[in-house]
C-alpha positions in Angstrom: 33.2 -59.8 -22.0 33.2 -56.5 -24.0 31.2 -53.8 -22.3 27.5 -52.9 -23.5 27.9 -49.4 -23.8 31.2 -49.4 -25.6 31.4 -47.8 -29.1 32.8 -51.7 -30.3 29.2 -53.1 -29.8 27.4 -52.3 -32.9 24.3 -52.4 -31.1 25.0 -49.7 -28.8 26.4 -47.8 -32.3 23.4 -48.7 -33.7 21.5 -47.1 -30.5 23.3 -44.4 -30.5 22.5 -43.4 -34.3 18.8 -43.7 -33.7 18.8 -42.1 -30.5 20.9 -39.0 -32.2 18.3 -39.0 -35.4 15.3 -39.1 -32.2 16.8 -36.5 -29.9 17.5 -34.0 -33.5 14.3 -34.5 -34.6 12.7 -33.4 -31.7 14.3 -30.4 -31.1 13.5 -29.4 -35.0 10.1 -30.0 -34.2 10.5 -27.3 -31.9 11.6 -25.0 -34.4 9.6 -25.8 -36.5 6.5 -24.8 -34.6 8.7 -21.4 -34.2 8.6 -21.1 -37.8 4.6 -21.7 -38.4 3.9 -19.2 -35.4 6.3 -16.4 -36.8 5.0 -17.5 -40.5 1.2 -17.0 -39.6 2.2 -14.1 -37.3 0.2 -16.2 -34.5 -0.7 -19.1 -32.4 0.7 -17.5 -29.2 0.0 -18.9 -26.3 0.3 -16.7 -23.3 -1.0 -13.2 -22.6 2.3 -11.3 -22.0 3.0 -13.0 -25.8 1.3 -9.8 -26.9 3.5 -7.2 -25.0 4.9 -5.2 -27.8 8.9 -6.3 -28.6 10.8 -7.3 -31.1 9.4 -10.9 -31.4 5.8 -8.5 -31.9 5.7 -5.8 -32.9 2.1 -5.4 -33.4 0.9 -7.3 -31.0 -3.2 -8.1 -31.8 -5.6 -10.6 -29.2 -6.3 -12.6 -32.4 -2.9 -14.1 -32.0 -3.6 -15.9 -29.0 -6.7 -17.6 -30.8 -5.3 -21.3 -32.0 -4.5 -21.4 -35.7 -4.4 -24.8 -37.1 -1.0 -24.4 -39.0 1.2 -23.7 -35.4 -1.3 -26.3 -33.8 -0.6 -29.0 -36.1 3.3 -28.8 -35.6 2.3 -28.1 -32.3 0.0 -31.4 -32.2 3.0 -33.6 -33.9 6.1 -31.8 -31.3 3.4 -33.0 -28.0 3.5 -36.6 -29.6 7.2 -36.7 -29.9 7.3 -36.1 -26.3 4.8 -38.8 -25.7 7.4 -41.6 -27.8 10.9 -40.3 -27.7 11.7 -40.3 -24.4 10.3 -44.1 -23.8 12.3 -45.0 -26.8 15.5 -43.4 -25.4 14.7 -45.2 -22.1 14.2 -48.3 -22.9 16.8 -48.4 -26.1 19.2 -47.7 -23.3 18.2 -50.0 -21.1 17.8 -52.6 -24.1 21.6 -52.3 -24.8 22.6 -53.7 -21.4 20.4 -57.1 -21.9 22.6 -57.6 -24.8 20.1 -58.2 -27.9 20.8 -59.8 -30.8 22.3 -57.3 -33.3 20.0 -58.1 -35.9 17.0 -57.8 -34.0 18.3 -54.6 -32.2 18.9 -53.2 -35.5 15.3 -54.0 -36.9 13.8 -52.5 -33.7 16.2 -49.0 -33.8 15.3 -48.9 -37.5 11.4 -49.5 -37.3 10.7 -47.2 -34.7 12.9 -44.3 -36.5 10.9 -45.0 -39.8 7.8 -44.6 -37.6 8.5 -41.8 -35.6 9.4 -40.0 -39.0 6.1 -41.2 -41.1 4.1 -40.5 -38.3 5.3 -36.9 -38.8 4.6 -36.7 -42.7 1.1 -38.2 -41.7 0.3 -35.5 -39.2 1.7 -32.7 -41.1 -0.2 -33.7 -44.1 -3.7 -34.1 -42.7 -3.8 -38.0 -43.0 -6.3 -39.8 -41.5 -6.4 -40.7 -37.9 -5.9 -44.4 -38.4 -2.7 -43.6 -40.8 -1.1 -41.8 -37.4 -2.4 -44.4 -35.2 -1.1 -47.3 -37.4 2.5 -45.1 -37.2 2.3 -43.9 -33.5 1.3 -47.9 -32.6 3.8 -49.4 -34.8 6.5 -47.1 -32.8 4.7 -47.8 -29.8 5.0 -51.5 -30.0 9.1 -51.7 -30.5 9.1 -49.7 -27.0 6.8 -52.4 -25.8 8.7 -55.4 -27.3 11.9 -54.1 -25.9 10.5 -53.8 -22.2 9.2 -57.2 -22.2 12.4 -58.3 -23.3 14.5 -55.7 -20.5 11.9 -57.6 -17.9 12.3 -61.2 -19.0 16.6 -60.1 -18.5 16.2 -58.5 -15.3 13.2 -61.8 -13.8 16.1 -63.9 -15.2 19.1 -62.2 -13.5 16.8 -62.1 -10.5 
């Protein structure tokens, strides 16, 4: 029997592709805040942020007051680390209970849409239920593979 985690099961392939598109977009998310706070020249969060440097070179208090364009990306970078991480868990996990490829596929697939349209939605001031209807969608593909990675392991039990 072939191993889960070899690159000859498409689903871990198929894993491994949404895990790599989760784990980049992430860290851009990160820059991206960078970006907005250098862009606005603010949304700082510490004090010693305003110590004069290169990164500041005039340094005001202001700076440290929240500005909504750094928050947002900041808002939408926090929610990435609410989803991501359970996603890479429990896709990893998922592999091993060897799904169905089709159904993997669907699940890798939906949850990357989500994640991504969740971020348009945030960073285009949509609605709360347009995130929540994104955020939940993701949400419940996490949910569905752990009730299936717990059905496995009570079966293999």
């Amino acid at each position: 029997m072939e191993q889960p985690y070899a690159l000859t099961n498409p689903v871990f392939a198929g894993f491994l592709v949404a895990a790599g598109l989760m784990i980049l977009k992430l860290m851009l998310q990160g820059w991206i805040t960078v970006y907005r706070m250098i862009h606005a020249d603010a949304g700082l969060l510490n004090p010693e942020d305003l110590l004069p440097g290169p990164a500041n070179r005039d340094p005001r208090p202001e700076q440290l007051e929240p500005n909504d364009y750094v928050e947002r990306s900041r808002r939408v970078q926090r929610n990435d680390l609410e989803s991501i991480p359970a996603f890479l868990a429990a896709g990893l996990l998922y592999v091993a209970i060897r799904p169905a490829p089709a159904l993997a596929f669907t699940l890798f697939a939906v949850f990357v849409i989500a994640r991504l349209a969740h971020t348009i939605a945030y960073m285009t001031g949509q609605r709360h239920e347009v995130r929540a209807t994104l955020f939940s969608i993701g949400s419940l593909v996490v949910v569905i593979m752990a009730i299936q990675i717990l059905i496995a392991g009570l079966r293999a039990g």
